[in-house]
C-alpha positions in Angstrom: 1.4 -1.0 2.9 0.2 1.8 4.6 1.6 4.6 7.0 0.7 4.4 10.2 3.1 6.9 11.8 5.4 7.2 14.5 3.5 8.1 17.9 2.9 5.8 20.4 2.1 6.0 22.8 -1.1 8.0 21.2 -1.1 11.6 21.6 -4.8 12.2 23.7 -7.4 13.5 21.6 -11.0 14.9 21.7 -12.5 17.9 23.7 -9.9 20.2 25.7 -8.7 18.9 28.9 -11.2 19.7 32.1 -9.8 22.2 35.1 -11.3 23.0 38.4 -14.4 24.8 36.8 -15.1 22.8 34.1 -13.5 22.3 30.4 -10.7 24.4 29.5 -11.6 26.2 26.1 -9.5 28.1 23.8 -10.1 32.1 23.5 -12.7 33.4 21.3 -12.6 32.8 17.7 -10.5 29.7 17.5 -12.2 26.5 17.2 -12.4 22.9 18.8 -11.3 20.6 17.6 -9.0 22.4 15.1 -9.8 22.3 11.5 -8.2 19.5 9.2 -4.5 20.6 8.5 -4.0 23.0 11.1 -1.3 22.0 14.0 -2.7 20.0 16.6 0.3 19.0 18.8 2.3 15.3 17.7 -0.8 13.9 17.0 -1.2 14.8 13.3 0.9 12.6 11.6 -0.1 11.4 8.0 1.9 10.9 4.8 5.4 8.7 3.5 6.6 6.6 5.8 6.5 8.1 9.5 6.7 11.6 8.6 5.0 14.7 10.4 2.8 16.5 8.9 2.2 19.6 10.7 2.2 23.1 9.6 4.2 25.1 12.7 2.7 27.7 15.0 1.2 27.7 18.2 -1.8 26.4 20.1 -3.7 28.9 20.7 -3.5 33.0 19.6 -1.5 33.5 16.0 -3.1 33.9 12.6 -5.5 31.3 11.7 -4.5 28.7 9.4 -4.1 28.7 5.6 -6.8 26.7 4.0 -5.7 23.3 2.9 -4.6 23.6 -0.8 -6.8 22.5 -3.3 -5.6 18.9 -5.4 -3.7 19.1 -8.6 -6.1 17.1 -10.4 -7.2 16.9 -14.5 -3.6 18.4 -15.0 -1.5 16.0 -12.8 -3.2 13.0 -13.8 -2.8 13.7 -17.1 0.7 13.9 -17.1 1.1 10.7 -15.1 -0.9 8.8 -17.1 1.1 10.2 -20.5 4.3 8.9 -18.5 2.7 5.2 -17.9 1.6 4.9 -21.3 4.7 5.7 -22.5 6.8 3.8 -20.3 4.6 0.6 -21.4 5.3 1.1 -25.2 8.7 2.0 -25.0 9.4 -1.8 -23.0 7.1 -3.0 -25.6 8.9 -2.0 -28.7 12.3 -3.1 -27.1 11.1 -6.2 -26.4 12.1 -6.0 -22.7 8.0 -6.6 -21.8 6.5 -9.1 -23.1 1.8 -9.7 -23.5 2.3 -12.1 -20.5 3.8 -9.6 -18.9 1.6 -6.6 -20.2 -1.8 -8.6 -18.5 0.1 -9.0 -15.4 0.7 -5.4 -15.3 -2.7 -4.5 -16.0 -4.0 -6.8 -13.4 -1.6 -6.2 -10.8 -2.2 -2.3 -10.9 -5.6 -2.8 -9.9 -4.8 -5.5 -7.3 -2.4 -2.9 -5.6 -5.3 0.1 -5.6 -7.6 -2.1 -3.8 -4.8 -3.1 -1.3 -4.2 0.2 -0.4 -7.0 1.7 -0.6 -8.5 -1.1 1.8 -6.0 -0.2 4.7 -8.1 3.6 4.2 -11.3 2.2 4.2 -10.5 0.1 7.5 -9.4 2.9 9.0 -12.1 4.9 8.5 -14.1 2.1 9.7 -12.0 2.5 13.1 -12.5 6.3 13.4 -9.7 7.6 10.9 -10.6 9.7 8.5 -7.1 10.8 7.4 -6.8 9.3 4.4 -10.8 10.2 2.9 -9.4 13.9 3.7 -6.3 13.6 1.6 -8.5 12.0 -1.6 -6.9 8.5 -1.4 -10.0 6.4 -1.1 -10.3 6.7 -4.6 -10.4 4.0 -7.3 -8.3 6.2 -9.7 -4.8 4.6 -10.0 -3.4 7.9 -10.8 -4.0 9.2 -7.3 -1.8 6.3 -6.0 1.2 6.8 -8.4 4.2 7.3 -6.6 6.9 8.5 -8.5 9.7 6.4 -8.0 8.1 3.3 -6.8 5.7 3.2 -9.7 7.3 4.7 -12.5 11.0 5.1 -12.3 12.5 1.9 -10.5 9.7 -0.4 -12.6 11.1 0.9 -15.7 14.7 0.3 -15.1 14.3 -3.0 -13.9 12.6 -4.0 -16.8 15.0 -2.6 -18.9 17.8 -3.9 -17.3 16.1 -7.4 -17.5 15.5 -8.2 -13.6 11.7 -8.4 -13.5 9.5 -6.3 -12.2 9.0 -4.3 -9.0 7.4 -1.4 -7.7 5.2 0.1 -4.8 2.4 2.4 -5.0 2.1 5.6 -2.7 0.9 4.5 1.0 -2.3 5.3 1.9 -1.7 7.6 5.1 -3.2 6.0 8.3 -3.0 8.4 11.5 -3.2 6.0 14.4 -3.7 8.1 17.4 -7.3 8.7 15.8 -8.0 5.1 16.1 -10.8 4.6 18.8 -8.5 1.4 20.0 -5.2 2.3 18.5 -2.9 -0.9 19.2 -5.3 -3.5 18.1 -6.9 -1.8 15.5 -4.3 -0.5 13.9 -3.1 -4.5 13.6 -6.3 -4.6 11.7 -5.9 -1.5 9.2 -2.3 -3.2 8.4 -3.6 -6.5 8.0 -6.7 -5.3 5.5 -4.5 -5.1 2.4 -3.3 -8.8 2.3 -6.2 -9.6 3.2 -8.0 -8.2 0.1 -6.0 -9.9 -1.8 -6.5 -13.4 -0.7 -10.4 -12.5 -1.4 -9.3 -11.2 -5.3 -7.6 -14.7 -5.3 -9.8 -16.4 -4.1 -13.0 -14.8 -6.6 -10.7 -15.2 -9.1 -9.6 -18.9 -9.0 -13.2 -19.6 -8.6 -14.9 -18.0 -11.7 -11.4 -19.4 -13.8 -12.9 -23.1 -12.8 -16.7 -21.4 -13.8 -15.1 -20.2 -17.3 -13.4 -23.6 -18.0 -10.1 -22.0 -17.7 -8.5 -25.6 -18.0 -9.2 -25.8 -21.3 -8.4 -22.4 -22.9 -5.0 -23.5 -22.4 -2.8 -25.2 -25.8 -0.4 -28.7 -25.2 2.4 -25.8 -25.0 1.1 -24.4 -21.7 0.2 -21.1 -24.1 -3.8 -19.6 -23.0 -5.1 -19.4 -26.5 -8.2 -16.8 -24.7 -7.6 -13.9 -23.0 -10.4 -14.0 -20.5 -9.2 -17.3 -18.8 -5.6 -15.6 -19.1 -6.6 -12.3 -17.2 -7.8 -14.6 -14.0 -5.2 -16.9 -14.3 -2.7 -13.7 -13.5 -5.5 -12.3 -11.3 -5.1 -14.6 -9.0 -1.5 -15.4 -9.3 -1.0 -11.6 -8.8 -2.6 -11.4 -5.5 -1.6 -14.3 -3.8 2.3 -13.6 -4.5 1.3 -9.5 -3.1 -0.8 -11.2 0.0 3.0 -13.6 0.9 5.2 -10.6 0.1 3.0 -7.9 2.5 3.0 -10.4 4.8 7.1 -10.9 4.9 7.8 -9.0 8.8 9.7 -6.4 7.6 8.4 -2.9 7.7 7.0 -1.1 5.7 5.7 -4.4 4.9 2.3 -5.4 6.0 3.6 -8.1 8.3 5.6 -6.1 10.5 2.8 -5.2 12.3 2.6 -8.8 14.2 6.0 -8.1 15.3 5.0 -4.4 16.2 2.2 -5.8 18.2 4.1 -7.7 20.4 6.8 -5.5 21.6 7.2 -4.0 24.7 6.4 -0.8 25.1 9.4 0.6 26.3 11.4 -1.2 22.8 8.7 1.1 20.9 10.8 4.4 20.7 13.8 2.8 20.2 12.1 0.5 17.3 10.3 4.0 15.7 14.2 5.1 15.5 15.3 2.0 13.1 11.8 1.3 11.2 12.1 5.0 9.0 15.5 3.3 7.4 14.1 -0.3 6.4 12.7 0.6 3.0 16.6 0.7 2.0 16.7 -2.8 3.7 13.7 -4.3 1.6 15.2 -2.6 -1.5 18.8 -3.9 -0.7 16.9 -7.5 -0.1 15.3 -7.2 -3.5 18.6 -6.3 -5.7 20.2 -9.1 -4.2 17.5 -11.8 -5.1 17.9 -10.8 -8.5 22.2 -12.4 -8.3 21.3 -14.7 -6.2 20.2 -18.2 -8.3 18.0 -19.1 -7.2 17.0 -15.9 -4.6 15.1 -16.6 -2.0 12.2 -14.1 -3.3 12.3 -16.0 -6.3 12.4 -19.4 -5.0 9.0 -18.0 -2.9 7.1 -16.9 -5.9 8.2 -20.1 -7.8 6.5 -22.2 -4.8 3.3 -20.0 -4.7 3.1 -20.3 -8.7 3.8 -24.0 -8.2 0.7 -24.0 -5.4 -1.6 -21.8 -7.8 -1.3 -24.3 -10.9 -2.0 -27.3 -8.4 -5.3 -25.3 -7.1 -6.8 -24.3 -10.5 -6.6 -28.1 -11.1 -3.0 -28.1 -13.7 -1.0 -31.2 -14.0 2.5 -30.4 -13.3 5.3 -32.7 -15.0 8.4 -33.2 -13.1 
């Protein structure tokens, strides 16, 4: 998923608007374009989902603005990676986790980073640089811990025996700095699923390379790890590539449905799309009652599909 704000139109950007005798430019001792983080009209939207991210004041005149705040880092990351580790032994030594379930966490975490951090890299690619200015072009998982999403509502549901979900922090995508904003921003949406087909792809081929057929027992047990980790590598992001790609927003689908409205349905739609995170949450919960849901009955097909493509015999 990433955030790619509320405004569209796009606000106009680049060098101040032209009058009679040539560009209009700001009094002396402000500059153009303004720095990162200081207002610059309802343009400069970045972070969550569809929320603003401007800092007040006017235009022109006023004291300059305060100087972007330096990261949290050594300290913060610390802390969250305490909380993960500790999260991961405590379902451990309740048994509510079990090593399957440990190699699919370690892969999937990975699998997520890359998803997100591909929407930043494509829109960098595109002319937005928002989210190489906020850090989250990293590799480091830590950056991309969100709170809730990857701590708190992972843990519970694995303690209350429902399976696992979670969501790591959107990478912020500002679309009005897009040089073609309404088809590349399809594009920037569309990188994260996309990066995961290619994981599952690389990762079903080098589990044929490794002879990942017979690492497995008459039980259906892998007896080596290595053939194990791609096995759930690939698994992994082929279930993340379907589920981004469900037409709901924040999910990474939406956007074909985004694409083809109207533009005059596009205010009206900006309105409804900051409440459907409750809605996929709410569509979640209920899978779990449900027997079978239809979120499960999805992954059980794509598993099904997976086994049948690394070459696995299925009985019945």
């Amino acid at each position: 998923m990433s955030d790619p704000g509320q405004d569209w139109p796009p606000p106009p950007s680049g060098p101040p608007p032209s009058g009679p005798w040539g560009p209009q430019r700001p009094p002396p001792g402000q500059q153009w374009p303004p720095p990162y983080g200081a207002p610059s009209g309802p343009g400069n939207a970045s972070g969550g989902w569809g929320t603003a991210n401007g800092n007040g004041g006017g235009r022109f005149g006023g004291p300059p603005p305060a100087p972007p705040r330096r990261p949290v880092g050594g300290s913060r990351s610390a802390i969250w990676a305490i909380v993960i580790v500790a999260v991961v032994l405590i379902l451990a030594r309740t048994h509510r986790i079990s090593g399957q379930e440990i190699v699919l966490f370690c892969v999937i975490v990975p699998s997520i980073i890359l998803h997100e951090v591909s929407h930043g890299w494509v829109a960098l690619l595109f002319g937005d640089d928002t989210a190489k200015r906020a850090g989250r072009l990293s590799l480091n998982p830590l950056v991309h811990v969100d709170p809730i999403g990857t701590i708190i509502v992972p843990a519970l549901m694995a303690l209350s025996g429902y399976g696992f979900f979670g969501w790591a922090k959107p990478v912020p995508v500002n679309v009005s700095k897009l040089r073609h904003p309404r088809n590349e921003g399809v594009l920037v949406s569309l990188a994260g699923p996309l990066t995961n087909v290619v994981l599952a792809v690389v990762a079903g081929v080098l589990f044929r390379a490794v002879g990942g057929l017979q690492s497995v027992d008459a039980a259906g047990n892998f007896i080596s790890l290595g053939p194990e980790i791609l096995f759930f590598l690939g698994l992994a992001n082929v279930v993340l590539a379907a589920f981004n790609m469900i037409p709901i927003p924040p999910l990474d689908g939406s956007v074909l449905l985004e694409r083809l409205l109207p533009k005059a349905w596009w205010p009206g739609y900006l309105r409804i799309r900051q409440y459907t995170m409750p809605l996929v949450l709410l569509i979640v919960i209920v899978n779990f009652y449900l027997n079978p849901g239809p979120i499960t009955w999805l992954f059980q097909q794509i598993e099904t599909w997976w086994l049948h493509v690394l070459g696995f015999h299925l009985v019945g």
